[in-house]
DRENDRENVEX-92936 format. One record per residue (C-alpha): x negated, y, z; residue in three letters. Coordinates in Angstrom, 1 decimal. Each point is the difference from the previous one (the first is absolute). Last residue first. Layout:
N
       xx       yy       zz    aa
        X        Y        Z   ala
...
This chain:
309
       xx       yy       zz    aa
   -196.4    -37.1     -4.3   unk
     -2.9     -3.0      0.5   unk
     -0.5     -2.6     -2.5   unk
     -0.4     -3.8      0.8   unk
     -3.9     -1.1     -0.1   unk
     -0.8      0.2      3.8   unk
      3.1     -2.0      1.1   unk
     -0.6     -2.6     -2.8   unk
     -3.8     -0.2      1.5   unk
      1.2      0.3      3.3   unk
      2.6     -3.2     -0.8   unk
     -2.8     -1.9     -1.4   unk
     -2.1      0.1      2.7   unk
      3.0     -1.3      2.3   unk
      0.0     -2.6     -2.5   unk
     -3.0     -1.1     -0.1   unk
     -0.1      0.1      3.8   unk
      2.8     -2.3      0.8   unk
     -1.5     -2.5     -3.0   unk
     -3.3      0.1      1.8   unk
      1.7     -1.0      3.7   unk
      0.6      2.8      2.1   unk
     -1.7     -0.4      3.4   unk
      2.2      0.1      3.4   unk
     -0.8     -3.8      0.3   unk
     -3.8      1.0     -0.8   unk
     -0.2      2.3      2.7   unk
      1.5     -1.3      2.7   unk
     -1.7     -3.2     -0.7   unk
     -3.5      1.7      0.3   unk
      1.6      1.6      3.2   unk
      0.5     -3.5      1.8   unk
     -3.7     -1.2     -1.3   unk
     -1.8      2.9      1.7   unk
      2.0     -0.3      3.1   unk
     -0.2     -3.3      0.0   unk
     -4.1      0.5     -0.1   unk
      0.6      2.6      3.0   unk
      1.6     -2.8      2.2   unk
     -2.4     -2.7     -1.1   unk
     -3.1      2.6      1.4   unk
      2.2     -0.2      3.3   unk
      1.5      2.5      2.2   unk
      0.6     -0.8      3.4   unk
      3.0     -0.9      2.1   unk
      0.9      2.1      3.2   unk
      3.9      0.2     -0.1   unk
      0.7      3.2     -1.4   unk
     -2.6      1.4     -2.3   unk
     -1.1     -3.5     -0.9   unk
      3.5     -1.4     -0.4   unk
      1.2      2.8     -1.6   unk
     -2.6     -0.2     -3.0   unk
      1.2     -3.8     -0.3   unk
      3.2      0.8     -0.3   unk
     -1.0      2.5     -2.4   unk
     -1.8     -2.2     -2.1   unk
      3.1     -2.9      0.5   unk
      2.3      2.6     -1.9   unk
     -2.2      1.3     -2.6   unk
      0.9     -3.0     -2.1   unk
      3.4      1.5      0.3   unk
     -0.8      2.2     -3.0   unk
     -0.4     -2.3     -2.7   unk
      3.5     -1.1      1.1   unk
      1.4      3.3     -1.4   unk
     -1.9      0.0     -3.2   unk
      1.2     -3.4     -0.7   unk
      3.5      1.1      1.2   unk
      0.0      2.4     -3.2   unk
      2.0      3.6      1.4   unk
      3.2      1.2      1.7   unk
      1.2     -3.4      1.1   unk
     -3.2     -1.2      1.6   unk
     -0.6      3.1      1.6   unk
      3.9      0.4      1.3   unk
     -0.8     -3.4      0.9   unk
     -3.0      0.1      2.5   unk
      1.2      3.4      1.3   unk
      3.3     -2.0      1.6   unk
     -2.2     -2.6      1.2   unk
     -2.0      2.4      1.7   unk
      3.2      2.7      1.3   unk
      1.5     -3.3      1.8   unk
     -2.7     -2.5      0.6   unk
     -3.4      1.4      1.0   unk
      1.2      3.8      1.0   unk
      3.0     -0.9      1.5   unk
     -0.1     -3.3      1.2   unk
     -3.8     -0.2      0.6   unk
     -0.1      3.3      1.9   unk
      2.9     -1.2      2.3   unk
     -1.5     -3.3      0.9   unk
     -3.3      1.9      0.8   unk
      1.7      2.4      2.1   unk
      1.8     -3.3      1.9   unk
     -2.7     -1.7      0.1   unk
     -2.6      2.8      1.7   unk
      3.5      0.6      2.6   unk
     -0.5     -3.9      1.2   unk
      2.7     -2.0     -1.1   unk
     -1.5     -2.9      1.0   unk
      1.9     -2.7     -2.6   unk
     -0.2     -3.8      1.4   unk
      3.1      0.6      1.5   unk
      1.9      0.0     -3.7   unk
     -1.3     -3.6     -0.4   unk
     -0.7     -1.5     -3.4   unk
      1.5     -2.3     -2.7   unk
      3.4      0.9      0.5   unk
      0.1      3.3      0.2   unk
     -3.1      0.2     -2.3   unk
      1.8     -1.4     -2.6   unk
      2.9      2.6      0.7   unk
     -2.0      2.5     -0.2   unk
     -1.6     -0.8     -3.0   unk
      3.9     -0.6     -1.6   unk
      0.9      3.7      1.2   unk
     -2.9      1.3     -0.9   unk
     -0.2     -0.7     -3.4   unk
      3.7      1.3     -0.9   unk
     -0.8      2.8      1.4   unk
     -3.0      0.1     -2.1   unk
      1.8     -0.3     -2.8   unk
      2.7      2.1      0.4   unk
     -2.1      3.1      0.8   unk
     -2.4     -1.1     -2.8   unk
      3.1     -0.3     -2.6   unk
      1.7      3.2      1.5   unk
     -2.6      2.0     -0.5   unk
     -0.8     -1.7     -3.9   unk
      3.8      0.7     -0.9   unk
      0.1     -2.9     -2.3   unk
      1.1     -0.6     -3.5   unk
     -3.5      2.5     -1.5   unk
     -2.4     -2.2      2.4   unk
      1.2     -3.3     -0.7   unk
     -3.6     -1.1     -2.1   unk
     -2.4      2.8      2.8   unk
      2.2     -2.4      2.7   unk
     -0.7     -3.3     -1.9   unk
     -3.7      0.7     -0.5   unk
     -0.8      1.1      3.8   unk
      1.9     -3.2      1.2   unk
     -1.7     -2.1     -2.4   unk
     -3.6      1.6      0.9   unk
      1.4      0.2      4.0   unk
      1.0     -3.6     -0.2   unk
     -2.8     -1.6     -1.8   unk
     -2.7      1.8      2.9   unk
      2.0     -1.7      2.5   unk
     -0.4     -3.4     -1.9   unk
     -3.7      0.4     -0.6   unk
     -0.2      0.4      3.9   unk
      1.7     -2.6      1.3   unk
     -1.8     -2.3     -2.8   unk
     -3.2      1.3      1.7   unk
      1.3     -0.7      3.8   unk
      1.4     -3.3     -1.4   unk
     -3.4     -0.9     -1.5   unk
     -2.1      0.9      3.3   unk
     -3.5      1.5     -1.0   unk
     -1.7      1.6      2.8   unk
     -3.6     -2.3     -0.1   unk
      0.4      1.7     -3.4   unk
     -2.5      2.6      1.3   unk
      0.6      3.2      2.2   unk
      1.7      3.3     -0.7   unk
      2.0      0.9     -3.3   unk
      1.6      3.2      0.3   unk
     -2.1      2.5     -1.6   unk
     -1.7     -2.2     -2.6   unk
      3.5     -1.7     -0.8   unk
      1.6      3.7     -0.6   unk
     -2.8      0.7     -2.3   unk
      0.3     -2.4     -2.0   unk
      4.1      0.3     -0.1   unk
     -1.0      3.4     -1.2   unk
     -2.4     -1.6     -2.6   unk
      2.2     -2.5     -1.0   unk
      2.7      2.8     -1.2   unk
     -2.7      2.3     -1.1   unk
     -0.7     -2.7     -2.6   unk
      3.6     -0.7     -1.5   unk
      0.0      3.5     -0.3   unk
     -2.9      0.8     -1.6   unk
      1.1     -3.2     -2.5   unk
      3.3      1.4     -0.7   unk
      3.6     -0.3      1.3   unk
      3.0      2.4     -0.9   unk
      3.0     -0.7      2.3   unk
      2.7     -1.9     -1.6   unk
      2.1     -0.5      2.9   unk
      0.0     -3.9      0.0   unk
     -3.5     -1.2     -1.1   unk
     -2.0      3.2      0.1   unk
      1.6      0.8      3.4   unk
     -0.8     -3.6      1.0   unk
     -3.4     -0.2     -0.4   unk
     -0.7      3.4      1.5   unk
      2.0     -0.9      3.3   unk
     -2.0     -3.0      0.4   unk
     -3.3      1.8      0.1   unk
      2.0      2.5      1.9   unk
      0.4     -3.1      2.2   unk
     -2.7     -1.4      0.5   unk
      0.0      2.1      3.4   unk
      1.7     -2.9      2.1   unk
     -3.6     -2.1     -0.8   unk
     -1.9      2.8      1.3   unk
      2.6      0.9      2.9   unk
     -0.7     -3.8      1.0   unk
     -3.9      0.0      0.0   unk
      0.7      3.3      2.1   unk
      2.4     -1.6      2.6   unk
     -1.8     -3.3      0.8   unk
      1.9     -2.9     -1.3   unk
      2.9     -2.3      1.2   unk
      1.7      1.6      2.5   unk
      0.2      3.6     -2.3   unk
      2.2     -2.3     -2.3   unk
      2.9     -0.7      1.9   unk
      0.3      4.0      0.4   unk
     -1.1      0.6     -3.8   unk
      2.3     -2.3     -1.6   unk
      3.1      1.6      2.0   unk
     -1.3      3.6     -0.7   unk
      0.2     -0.8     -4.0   unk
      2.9     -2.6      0.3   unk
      2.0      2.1      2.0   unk
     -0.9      3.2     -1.1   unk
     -0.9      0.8     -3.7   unk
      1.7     -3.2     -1.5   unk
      3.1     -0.4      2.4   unk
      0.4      3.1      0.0   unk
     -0.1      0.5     -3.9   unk
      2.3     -2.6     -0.2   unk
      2.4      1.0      1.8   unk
      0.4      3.3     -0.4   unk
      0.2     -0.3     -3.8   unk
      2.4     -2.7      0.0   unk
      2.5      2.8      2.1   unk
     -0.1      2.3     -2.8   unk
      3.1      0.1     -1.7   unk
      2.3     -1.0      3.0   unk
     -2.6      1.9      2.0   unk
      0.8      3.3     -1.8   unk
     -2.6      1.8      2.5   unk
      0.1      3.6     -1.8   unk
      3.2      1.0      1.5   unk
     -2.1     -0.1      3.5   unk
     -1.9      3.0     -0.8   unk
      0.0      1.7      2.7   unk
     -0.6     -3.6      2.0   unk
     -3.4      0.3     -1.5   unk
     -2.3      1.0      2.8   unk
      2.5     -2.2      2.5   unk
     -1.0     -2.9     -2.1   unk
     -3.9      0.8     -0.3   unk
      0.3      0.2      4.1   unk
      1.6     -3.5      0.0   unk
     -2.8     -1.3     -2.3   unk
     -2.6      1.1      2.4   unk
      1.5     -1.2      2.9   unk
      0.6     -3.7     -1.0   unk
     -3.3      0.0     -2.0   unk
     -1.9      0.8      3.2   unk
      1.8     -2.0      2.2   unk
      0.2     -3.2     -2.2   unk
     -3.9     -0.1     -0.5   unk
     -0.1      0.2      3.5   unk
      2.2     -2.6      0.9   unk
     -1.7     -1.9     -2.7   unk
     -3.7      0.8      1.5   unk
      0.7     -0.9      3.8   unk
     -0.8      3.2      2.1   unk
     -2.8      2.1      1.9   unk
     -2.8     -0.8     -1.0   unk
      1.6     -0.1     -3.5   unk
      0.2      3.5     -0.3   unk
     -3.9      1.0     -0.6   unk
     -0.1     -2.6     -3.1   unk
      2.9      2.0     -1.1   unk
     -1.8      3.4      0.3   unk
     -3.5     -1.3     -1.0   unk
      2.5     -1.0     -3.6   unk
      2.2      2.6     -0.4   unk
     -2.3      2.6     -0.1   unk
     -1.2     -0.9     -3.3   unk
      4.4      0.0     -0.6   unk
     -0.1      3.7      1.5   unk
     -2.7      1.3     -1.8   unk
      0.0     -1.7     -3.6   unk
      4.1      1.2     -0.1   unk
     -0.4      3.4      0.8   unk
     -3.0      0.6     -2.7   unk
      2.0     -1.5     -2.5   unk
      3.3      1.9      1.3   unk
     -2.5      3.3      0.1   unk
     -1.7     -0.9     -3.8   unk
      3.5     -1.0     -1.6   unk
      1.6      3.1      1.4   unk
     -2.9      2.2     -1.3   unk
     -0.1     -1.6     -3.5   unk
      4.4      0.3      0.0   unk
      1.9     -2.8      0.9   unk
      2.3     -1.1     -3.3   unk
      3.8     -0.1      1.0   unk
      1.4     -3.7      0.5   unk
């Protein structure tokens, strides 16, 4: 995959915090009016159906005789165990004490970039890591352990698995795989078998396809699912996923900002202090470790010592 450039990496970084913070108040907003895996099938369905008419030009690159593992199990990693988690889970606990939990994973993600992609890991690191996930459990965390439900936290920790392994093992197949066609594919794939569950777990009559749903289905599946997912990797596969992760921790903040601009919540004292914490952990993820900087000290001073024509 071709490096992104800084001011690529800054506008798909910037895309991606937006539309998947929005995500969130705009989902919550959709389920008045539909059962939650019909809807989590719709939106994947239609986004990953527009990703495959995006890359249909380039159809040679597909090789799904080669390839076809890839697909697979990247979807059902990153979309039907990640979405499907989250739908069953969102019964059991309160949606931001389950976001929190769900957003362990760049933690996670860390963990096992240094294990199985060989991602540099040092104590700054290791600390903005727990401080973002910090953060993210001071914003989203409301109410007392009176909440707790053990199948709605291992729901959780289990949807948060998925999209660390399924981030890992797409970044890991990234340079076998053409990474449009692998998200197309994948959450194709994903929709079709969410839909599906839904069709037979839920009732297509019990969807009011008021025109507010059907824009909102339509933002979600483009913006959210399609071109989001697809940003999410070619960040992931053009730089260190650790890096990458340490960004979504922005991703409830903004929800959260949206919420209170659009749907008359207030801002809290906790809300600034994960603010605070989430861009301490920016900070020190995106840190050079001390070896990193010795030797980017040493190459100015070889750089300033070599003669000059």
């Amino acid at each position: 995959m071709q490096p992104l450039s800084r001011q690529q990496t800054i506008l798909y970084l910037a895309f991606l915090v937006l539309v998947w913070g929005a995500n969130w108040p705009l989902s919550k907003y959709a389920l008045d009016f539909t059962p939650p895996l019909l809807f989590a099938g719709l939106r994947t369905l239609i986004g990953g159906l527009l990703l495959v008419l995006v890359a249909l030009p380039h159809a040679k690159r597909i090789r799904w005789k080669e390839t076809w593992p890839i697909y697979l199990i990247s979807s059902v990693l990153n979309i039907m165990l990640y979405y499907g988690l989250q739908t069953v889970g969102l019964l059991y606990l309160p949606a931001g004490l389950f976001s929190a939990i769900v957003f362990l994973q760049p933690v996670l993600l860390g963990v096992l970039s240094w294990l199985w992609l060989g991602e540099k890991m040092f104590p700054l690191r290791v600390i903005g890591l727990l401080l973002g996930f910090a953060g993210v459990a001071v914003i989203s965390v409301s109410g007392g352990m009176g909440q707790f439900s053990l199948p709605g936290v291992l729901l959780a920790l289990g949807s948060a698995v998925c999209w660390a392994f399924g981030t890992v093992y797409m970044k890991k197949m990234s340079a076998k795989a053409d990474t449009t066609w692998v998200v197309a594919l994948q959450i194709t794939i994903g929709g079709i078998v969410l839909l599906l569950s839904g069709s037979v777990s839920e009732s297509w009559a019990a969807i009011d396809w008021q025109p507010s749903f059907i824009l909102d289905l339509l933002f979600i599946a483009i913006f959210v699912i399609g071109l989001g997912w697809l940003a999410y990797f070619k960040l992931v596969g053009s730089g260190e996923a650790a890096k990458v992760g340490s960004y979504t921790f922005l991703i409830p903040l903004v929800a959260l900002l949206i919420s209170v601009l659009f749907m008359n919540e207030s801002i809290s004292i906790k809300l600034l202090a994960g603010l605070v914490l989430i861009v301490g952990s920016i900070l020190l993820v995106n840190a050079k470790s001390k070896s990193q900087r010795a030797s980017g000290k040493a190459a100015a001073v070889r750089l300033k010592e070599r003669p000059h024509p």
